[in-house]
C-alpha positions as CSV (number, residue, x, y, z in Angstrom):
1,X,168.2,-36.5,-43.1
2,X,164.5,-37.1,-42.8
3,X,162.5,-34.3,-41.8
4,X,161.4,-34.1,-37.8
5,X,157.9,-35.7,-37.2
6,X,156.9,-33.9,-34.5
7,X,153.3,-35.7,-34.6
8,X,155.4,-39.1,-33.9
9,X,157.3,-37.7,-31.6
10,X,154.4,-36.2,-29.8
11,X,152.8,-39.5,-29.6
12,X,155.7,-41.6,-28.2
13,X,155.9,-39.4,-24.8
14,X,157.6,-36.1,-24.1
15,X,158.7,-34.0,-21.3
16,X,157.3,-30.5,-22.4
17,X,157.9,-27.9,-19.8
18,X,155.0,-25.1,-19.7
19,X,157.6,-21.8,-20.2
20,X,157.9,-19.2,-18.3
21,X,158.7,-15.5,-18.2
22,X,161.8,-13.9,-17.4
23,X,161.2,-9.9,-16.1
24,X,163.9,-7.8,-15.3
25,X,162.7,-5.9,-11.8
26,X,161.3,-3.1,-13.8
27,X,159.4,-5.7,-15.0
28,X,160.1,-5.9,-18.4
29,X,160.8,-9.0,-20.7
30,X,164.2,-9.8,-19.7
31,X,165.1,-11.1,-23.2
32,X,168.6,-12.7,-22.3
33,X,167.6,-15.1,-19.4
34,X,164.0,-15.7,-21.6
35,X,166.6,-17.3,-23.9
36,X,168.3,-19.1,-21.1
37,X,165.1,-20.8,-19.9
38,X,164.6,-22.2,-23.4
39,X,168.4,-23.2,-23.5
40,X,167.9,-25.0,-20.3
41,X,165.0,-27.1,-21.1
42,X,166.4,-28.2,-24.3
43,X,169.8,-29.1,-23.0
44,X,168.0,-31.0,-20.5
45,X,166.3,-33.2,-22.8
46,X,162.7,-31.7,-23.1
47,X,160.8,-33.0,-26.2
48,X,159.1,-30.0,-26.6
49,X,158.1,-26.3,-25.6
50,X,154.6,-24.6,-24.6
51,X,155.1,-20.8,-24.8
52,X,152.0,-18.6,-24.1
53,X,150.8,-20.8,-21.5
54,X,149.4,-19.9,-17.7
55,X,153.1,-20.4,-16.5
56,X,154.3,-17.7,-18.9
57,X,151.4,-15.5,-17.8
58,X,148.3,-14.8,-19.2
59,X,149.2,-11.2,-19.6
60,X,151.5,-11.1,-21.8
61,X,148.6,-10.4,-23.9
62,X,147.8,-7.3,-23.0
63,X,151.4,-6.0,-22.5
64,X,151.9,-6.5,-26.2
65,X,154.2,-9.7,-25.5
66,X,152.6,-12.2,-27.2
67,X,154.4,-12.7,-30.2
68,X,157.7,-11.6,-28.8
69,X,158.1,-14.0,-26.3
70,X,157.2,-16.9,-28.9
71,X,159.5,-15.6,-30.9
72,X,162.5,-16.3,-28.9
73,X,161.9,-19.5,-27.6
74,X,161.1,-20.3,-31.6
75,X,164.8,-18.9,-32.2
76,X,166.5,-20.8,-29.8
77,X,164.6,-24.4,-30.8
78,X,165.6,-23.3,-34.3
79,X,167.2,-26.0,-36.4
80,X,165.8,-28.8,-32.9
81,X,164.0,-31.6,-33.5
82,X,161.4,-30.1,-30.8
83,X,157.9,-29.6,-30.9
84,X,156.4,-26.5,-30.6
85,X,153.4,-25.5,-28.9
86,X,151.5,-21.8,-28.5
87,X,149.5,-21.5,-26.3
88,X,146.0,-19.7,-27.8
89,X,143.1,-18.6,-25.9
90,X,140.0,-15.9,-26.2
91,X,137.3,-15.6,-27.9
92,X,136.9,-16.5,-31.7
93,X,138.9,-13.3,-32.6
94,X,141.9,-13.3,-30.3
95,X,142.0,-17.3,-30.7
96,X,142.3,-16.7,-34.5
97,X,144.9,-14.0,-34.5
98,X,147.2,-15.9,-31.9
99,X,147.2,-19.4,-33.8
100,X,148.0,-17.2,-37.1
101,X,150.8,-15.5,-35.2
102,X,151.8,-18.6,-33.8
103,X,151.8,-20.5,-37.4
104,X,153.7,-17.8,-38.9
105,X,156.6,-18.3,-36.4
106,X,156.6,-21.7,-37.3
107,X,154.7,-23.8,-34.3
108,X,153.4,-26.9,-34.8
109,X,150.4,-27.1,-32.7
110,X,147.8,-24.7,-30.3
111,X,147.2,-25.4,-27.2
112,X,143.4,-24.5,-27.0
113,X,141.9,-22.8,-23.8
114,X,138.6,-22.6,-23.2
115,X,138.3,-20.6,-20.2
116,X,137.1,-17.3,-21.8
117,X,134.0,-19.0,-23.1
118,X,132.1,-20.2,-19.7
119,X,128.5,-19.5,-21.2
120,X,129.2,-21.1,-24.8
121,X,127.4,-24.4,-25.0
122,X,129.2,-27.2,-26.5
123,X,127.9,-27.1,-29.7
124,X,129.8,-23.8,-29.7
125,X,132.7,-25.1,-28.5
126,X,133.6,-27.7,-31.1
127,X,132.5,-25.1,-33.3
128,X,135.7,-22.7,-32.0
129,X,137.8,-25.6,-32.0
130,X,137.0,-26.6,-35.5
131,X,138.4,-22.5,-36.9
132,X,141.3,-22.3,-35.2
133,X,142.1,-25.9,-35.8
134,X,142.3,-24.8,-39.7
135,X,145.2,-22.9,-38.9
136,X,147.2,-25.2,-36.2
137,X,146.6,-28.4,-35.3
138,X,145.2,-28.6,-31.8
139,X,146.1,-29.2,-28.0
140,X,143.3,-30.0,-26.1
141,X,143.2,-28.5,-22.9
142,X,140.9,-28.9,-19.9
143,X,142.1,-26.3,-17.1
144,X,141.4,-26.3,-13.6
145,X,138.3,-24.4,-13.0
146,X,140.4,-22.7,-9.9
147,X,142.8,-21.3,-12.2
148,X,140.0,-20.0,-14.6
149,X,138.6,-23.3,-16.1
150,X,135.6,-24.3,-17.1
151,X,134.0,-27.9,-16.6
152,X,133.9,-30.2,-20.2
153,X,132.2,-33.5,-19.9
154,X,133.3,-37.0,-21.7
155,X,130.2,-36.2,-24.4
156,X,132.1,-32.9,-25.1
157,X,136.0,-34.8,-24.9
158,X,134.1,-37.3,-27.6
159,X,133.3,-34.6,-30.1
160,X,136.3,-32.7,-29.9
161,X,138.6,-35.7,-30.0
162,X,136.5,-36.6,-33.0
163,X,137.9,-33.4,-34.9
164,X,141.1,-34.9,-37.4
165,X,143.0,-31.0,-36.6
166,X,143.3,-32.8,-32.6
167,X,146.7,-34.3,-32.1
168,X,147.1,-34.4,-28.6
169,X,145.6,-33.2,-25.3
170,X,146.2,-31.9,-22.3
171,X,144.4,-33.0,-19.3
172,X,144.7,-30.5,-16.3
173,X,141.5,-31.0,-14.0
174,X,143.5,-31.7,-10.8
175,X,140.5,-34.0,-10.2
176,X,140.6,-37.7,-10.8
177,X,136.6,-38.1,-11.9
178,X,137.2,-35.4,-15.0
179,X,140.5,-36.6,-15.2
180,X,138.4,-40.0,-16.7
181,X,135.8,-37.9,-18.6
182,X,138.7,-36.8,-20.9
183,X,139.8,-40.5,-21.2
184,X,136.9,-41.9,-21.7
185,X,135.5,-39.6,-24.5
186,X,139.2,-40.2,-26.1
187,X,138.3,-44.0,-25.8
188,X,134.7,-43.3,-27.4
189,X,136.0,-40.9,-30.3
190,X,137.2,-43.5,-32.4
191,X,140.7,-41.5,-32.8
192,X,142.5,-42.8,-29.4
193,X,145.0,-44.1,-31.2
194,X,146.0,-40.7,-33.6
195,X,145.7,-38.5,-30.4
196,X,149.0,-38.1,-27.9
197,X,147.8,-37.9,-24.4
198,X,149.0,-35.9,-21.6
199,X,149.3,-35.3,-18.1
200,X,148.9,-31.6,-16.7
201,X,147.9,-32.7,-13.6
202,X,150.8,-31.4,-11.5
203,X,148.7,-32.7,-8.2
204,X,149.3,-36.2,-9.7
205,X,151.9,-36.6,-12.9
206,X,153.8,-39.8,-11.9
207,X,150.2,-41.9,-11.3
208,X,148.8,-40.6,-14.6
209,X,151.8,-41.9,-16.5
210,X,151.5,-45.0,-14.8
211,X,148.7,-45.6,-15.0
212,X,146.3,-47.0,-18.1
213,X,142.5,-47.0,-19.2
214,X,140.7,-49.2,-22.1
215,X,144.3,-49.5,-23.5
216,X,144.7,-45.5,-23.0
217,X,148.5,-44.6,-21.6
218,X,148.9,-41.1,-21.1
219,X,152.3,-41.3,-22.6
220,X,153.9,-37.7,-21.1
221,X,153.4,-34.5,-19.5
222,X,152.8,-30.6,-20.6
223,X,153.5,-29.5,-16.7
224,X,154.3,-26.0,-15.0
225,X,156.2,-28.9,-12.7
226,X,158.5,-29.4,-15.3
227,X,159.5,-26.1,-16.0
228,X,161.7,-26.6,-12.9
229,X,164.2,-29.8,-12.2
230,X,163.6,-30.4,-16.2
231,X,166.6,-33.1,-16.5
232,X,165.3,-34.9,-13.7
233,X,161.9,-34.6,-15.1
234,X,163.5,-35.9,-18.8
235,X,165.3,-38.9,-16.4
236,X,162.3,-40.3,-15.0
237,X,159.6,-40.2,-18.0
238,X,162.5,-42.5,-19.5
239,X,162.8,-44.8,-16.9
240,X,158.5,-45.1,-16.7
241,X,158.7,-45.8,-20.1
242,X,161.0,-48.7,-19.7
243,X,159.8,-49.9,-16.2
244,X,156.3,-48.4,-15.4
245,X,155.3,-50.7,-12.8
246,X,158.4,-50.6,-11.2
247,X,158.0,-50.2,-7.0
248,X,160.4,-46.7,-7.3
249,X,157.1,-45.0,-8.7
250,X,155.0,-45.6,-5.4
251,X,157.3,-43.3,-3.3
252,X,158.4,-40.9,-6.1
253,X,154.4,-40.1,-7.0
254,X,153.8,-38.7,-3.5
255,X,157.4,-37.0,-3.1
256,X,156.7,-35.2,-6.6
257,X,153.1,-34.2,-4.9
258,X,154.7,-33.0,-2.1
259,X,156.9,-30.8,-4.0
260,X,154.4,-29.5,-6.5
261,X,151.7,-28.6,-2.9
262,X,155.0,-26.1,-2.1
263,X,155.9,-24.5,-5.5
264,X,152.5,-24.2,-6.5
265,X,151.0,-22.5,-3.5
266,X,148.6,-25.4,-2.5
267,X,147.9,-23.8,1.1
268,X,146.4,-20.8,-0.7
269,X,144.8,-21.7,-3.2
270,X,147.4,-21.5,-5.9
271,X,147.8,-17.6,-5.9
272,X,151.7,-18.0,-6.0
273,X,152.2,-21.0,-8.3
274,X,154.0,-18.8,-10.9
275,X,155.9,-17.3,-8.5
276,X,157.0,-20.7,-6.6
277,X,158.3,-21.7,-10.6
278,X,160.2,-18.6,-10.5
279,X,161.8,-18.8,-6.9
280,X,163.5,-22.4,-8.0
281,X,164.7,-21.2,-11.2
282,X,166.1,-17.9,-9.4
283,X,168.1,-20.0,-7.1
284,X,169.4,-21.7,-9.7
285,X,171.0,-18.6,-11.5
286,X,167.8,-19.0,-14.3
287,X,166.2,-16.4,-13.5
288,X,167.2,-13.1,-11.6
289,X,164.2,-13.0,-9.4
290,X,161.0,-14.0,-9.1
291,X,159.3,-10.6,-10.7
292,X,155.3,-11.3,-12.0
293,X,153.6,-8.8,-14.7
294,X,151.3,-8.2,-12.0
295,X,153.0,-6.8,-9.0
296,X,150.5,-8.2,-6.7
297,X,151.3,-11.9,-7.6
298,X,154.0,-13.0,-5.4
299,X,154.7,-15.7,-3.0
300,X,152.4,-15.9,0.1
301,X,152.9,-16.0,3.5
302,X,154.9,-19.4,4.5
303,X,155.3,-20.3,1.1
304,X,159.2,-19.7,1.2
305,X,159.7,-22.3,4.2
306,X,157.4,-24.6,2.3
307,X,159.7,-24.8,-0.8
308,X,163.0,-24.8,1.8
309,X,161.3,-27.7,3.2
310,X,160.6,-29.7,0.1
311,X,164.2,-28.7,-1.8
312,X,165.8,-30.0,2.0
313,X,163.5,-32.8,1.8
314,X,163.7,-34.1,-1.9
315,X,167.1,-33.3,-3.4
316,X,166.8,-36.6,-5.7
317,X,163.8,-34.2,-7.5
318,X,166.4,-31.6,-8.3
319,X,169.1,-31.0,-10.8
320,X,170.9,-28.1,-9.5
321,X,174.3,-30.0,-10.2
322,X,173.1,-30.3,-14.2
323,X,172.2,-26.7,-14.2
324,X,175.7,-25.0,-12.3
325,X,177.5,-26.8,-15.1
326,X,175.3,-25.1,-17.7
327,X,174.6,-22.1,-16.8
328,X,177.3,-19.8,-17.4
329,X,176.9,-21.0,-21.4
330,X,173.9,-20.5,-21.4
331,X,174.0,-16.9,-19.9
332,X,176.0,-15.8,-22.8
């Protein structure tokens, strides 16, 4: 059997759900149902796995779950043709040590954040990407200044898209104008065609993957979205490959909008996105409720009748019916 090219793979489109984290309500790493989440979004077809991402919590860090957490979603895509992606953050330090951990338990690539650098210029920047990307090939990543990123412009996207350790990236904005910064430095960079693009725009996933620039196709998605309704999610980036400008796409882009206002937290400025992931996935029998590392981060006030309204509204998005005949296999 030829050995998995996960670079190949990367490049031809994949659903990659952005993992989260099972707690039991003492809130402690419920190992058992962290596996399950990882079962589920292979089962459903994901092409890949981000661990150590916003979705699974930021914290982890400092609880000292870092590297256990990667470690059992790296178990259970063990012997899968899947790609694996850590997510690495901090400064030079704490960047360093994560993409080593995350190399030793055999990732494939970083996904690089920025945020904890807002004062570096860009010439430091590039020069942070360029260390860790000696130890892991890099995922780009420009995060939503509301969520903790920081602002990158195309000159910026052109340099670091210019560095051979890039193999993809991530574009998260939720803002159509930097949205086309990224693209646009890609197009500049000489290397569009060796770097895998991808939507992380939840605000607006089908219409990026529909959507093309100078011959640019962002070709899948790295999503908190997909981390919930994965095998509808799998179901549809197949059928926009085959048919993108197919009329289905017009209605579907809003609906999926619509769903991701509610499960984010929209209305409040996304304080209980992670815990909107975690309500779907606990009615689902995923997860056993919807528990944060920080006790404060919940859901907020009328954000429970917005997701009843959108799962009432949209059951087409869902795939309840693929996970009740799943999940007592993979709860075992």
């Amino acid at each position: 059997m030829a050995p998995f090219d996960w670079h190949a793979r990367l490049r031809e489109g994949l659903v990659i759900p952005a993992h989260p984290l099972a707690l039991t309500r003492s809130r402690q790493l419920d190992e058992r149902r962290q596996r399950v989440l990882t079962r589920y979004y292979l089962d459903a077809g994901a092409g890949g796995i981000a661990v150590g991402v916003h979705t699974t919590q930021f914290a982890i860090r400092e609880r000292g779950l870092y590297e256990p957490v990667l470690s059992l979603a790296a178990q259970e895509a063990r012997d899968r043709n899947v790609v694996k992606i850590a997510g690495v953050c901090g400064a030079r330090s704490q960047a360093l040590g994560e993409a080593q951990s995350a190399a030793l338990l055999g990732y494939d690539a970083a996904l690089l954040s920025l945020g904890a650098l807002p004062g570096a210029s860009v010439d430091e920047l590039i020069d942070h990407a360029r260390a860790v990307g000696e130890i892991l090939p890099l995922v780009g990543f420009y995060l939503q200044p509301a969520v903790g990123g920081r602002l990158l412009d195309s000159e910026f996207w052109r340099r670091f898209a210019s560095l051979e350790s890039v193999v993809a990236i991530k574009i998260a904005p939720f803002n159509r104008y930097h949205t086309l910064d990224v693209l646009r430095g890609v197009a500049d960079s000489g290397r569009a065609a060796e770097i895998a693009l991808y939507t992380g725009n939840d605000d607006h996933i089908v219409l990026d993957l529909i959507a093309t620039y100078r011959g640019l196709r962002i070709v899948g998605g790295l999503l908190g979205q997909w981390a919930v309704w994965t095998r509808r999610a799998v179901e549809m980036l197949e059928s926009i490959h085959r048919d993108p400008g197919a009329p289905v796409w017009r209605e579907v882009a809003w609906q999926l909008t619509d769903v991701n206002a509610a499960i984010f937290d929209v209305a409040n400025s996304f304080q209980g996105c992670i815990a909107g992931l975690h309500e779907i996935l606990r009615r689902q029998g995923l997860l056993e409720g919807i528990w944060c590392l920080d006790p404060q981060e919940t859901l907020s006030p009328g954000q429970l009748a917005e997701i009843d309204r959108v799962c009432a509204t949209y059951p087409n998005l869902a795939d309840d019916d693929f996970v009740a005949q799943n999940r007592d296999r993979w709860l075992r």
